[in-house]
N, C-alpha and C positions, 0 to 999 in steps of 0.2 A: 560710640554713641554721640560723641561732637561733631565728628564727620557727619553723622546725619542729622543734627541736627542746627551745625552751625549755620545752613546757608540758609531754611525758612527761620529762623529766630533773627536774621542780620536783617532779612526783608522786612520782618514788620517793626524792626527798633530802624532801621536808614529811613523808613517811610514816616515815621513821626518827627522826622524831621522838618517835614512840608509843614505838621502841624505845630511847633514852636516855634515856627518863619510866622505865621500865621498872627498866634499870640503877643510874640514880642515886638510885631512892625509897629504898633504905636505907640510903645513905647521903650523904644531905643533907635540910636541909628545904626546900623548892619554892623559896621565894621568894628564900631567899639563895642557892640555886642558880641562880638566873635574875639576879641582881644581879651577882654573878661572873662571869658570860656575859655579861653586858649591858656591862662595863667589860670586858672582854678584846675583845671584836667592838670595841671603841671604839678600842681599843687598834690591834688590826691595820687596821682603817678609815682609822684616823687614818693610819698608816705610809702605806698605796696611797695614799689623796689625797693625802699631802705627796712621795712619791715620782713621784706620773701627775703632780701639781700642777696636779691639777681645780678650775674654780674656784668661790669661795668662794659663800656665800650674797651678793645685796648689799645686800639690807633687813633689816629686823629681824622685817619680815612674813613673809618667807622663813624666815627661822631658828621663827617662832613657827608657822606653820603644819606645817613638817617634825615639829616636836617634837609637836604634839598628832597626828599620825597615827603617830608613836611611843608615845604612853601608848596610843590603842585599838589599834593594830595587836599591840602587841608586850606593856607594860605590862598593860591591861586583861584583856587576851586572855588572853596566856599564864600571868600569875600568877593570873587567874580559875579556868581550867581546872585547872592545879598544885594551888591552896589549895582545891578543890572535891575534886578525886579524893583526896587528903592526910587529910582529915576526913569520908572517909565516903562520898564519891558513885561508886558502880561504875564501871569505868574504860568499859566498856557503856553506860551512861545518857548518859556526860560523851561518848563518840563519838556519839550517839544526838541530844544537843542542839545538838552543833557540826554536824551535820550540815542541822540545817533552817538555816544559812549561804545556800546559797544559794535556797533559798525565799525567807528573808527580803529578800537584798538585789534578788531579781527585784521583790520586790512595793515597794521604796523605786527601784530604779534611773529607774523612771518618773517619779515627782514628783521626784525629785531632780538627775537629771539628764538626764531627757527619754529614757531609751534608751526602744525600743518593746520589748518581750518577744513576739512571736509566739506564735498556739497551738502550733505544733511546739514551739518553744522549752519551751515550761509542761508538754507532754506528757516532754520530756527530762527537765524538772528531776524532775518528779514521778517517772518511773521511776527515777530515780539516786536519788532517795531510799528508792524502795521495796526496791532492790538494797541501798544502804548500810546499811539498817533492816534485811534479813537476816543481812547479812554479823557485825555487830554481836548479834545476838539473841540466841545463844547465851552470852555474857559478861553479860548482864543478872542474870541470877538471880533468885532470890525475897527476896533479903534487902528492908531494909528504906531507902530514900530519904532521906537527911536533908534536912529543905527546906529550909535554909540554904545547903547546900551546891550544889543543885540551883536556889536562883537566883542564886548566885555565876555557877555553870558558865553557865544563861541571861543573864546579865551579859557574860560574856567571849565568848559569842557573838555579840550585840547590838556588842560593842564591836569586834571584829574587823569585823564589817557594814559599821559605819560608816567604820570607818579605810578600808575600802579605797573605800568612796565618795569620803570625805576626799580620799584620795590621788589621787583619778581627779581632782576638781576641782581641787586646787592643787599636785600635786607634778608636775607639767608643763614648768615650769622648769628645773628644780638637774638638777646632774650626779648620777644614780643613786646614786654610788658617798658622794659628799656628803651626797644624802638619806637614806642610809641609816645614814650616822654620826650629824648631828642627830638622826634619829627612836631612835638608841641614847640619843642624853643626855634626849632626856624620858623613856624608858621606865626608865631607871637613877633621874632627879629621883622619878618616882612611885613607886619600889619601895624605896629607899631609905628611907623611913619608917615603910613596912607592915611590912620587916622588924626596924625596930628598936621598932615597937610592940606584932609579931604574933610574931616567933619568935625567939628567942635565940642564933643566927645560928651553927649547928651544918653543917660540913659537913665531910668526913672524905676527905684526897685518898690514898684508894687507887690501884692501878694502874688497875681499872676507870672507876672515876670522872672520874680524869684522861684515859682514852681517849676518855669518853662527852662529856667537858666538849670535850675538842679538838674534836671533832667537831661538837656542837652549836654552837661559835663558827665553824669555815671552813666544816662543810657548810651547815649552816643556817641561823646569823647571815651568814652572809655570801654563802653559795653559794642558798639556798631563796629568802631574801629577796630579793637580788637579780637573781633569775629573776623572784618576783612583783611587784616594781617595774616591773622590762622589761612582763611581759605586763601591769600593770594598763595603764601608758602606749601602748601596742599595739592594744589589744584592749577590747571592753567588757567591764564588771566582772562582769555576768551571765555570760558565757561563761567566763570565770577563776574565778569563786564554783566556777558548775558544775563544773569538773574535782577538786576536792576528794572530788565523789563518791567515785572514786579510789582518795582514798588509805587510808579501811576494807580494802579488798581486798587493797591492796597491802602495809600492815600485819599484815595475816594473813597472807598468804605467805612475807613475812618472819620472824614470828612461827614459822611451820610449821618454818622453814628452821632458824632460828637455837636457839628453846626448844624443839623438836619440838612445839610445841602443835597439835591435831589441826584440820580439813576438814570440816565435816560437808557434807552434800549440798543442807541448808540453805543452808549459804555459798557454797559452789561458784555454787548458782543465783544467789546477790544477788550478787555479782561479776560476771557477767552480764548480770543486770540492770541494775548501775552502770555498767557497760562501754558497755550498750546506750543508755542515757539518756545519756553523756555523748555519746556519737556524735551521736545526734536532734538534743541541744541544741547543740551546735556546729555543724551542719551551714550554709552559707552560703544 
């Protein structure tokens, strides 16, 4: 039953992620916002492992590889994306480059770790992307692109890529719930510095904030992540990239639901079309 039910339950908890980016931009700045998350998910992590008393890493290879699929997974990724939309990059463009995710990692799973990618396969990813590029279109605008910030965002894409190739080759071992705590203390080791050399570590606990912050630590730090561990370990990484398609769609429904932000007929279709690409591509 978690097999089927793990990969529609990760899409709609990774997708309210958009909407806690959302809440907390006005009051916090990104990255000490993601530092605070990253020590509280470590926090409760910590408590379940020593309460289940999972056991521990037992090399120091173990502990060093969990942690570097912590800085791309979590680290690279997510304070990428944050410090990009933060200074300038439409929150459209930043959905727009996380999305060729899994293009990228179809065109790496093969020399990397031998998966085959099928034409059905390549015909899914490409329509999911063409659906996800609708769904998105409308928030792009005409302003103007900062390219700083635009290859920060292409950086945090790249780096999520890899992490979860990362994690496909060496997080095979550890107990989930373990991997998932290590890959908090490198993602805390790398942002801990960015914020004390990038931002003056402002964050303002409102009622909102602290509902958005709970949330982003048990739904997401702990409940998303730990869905994508399961499926990276389960499943190939091609077929887990792909469902991201997803979560543009699902973002904007949410969107619709919660800020009444509008539908257009445009997006209707690219939700469709990501609906239909991720089908093709998953298909056995």
């Amino acid at each position: 039953m978690l097999t089927r039910l793990a990969p529609p339950l990760f899409v709609v908890i990774w997708a309210t992620g958009f909407i806690v980016a959302r809440i907390v931009a006005p009051h916090a700045e990104p990255l000490t916002f993601l530092l605070v998350r990253y020590v509280l998910a470590l926090l409760v992590l910590g408590g379940i492992v020593l309460a289940v008393r999972a056991p521990w890493p037992r090399h120091s290879r173990e502990w060093g590889q969990a942690m570097v699929a912590g800085v791309l997974l979590h680290g690279f990724y997510l304070g990428g994306v944050f410090w990009s939309v933060k200074h300038g990059l439409p929150a459209g463009i930043s959905a727009l480059v996380a999305g060729l995710q899994p293009l990228v990692t179809a065109a790496l799973a093969g020399p990397l770790l031998g998966e085959k990618v099928s034409g059905r396969k390549w015909a899914g990813i490409l329509t999911g992307l063409a659906g996800a590029s609708l769904v998105v279109a409308p928030k792009i605008g005409d302003g103007g692109v900062p390219p700083l910030a635009l290859g920060v965002c292409f950086f945090g894409m790249l780096s999520i890529t890899l992490g979860t190739i990362w994690q496909k080759r060496t997080g095979h071992t550890l107990d989930l719930r373990v991997n998932a705590l290590v890959q908090y203390v490198g993602a805390a080791l790398v942002t801990l510095p960015l914020v004390l050399l990038l931002e003056e570590g402002r964050i303002e606990f409102t009622p909102s904030l602290i509902g958005a912050m709970a949330w982003a630590v048990f739904g997401l730090s702990v409940g998303a992540i730990g869905l994508l561990l399961y499926l990276i370990r389960q499943g190939a990484v091609v077929g887990v990239a792909t469902l991201l398609y997803l979560v543009p769609p699902v973002a904007a429904l949410m969107a619709f639901v919660l800020f009444g932000e509008t539908l257009s007929l445009v997006q209707m279709i690219g939700m469709a079309l990501a609906a239909t690409g991720v089908a093709v591509a998953s298909r056995s």
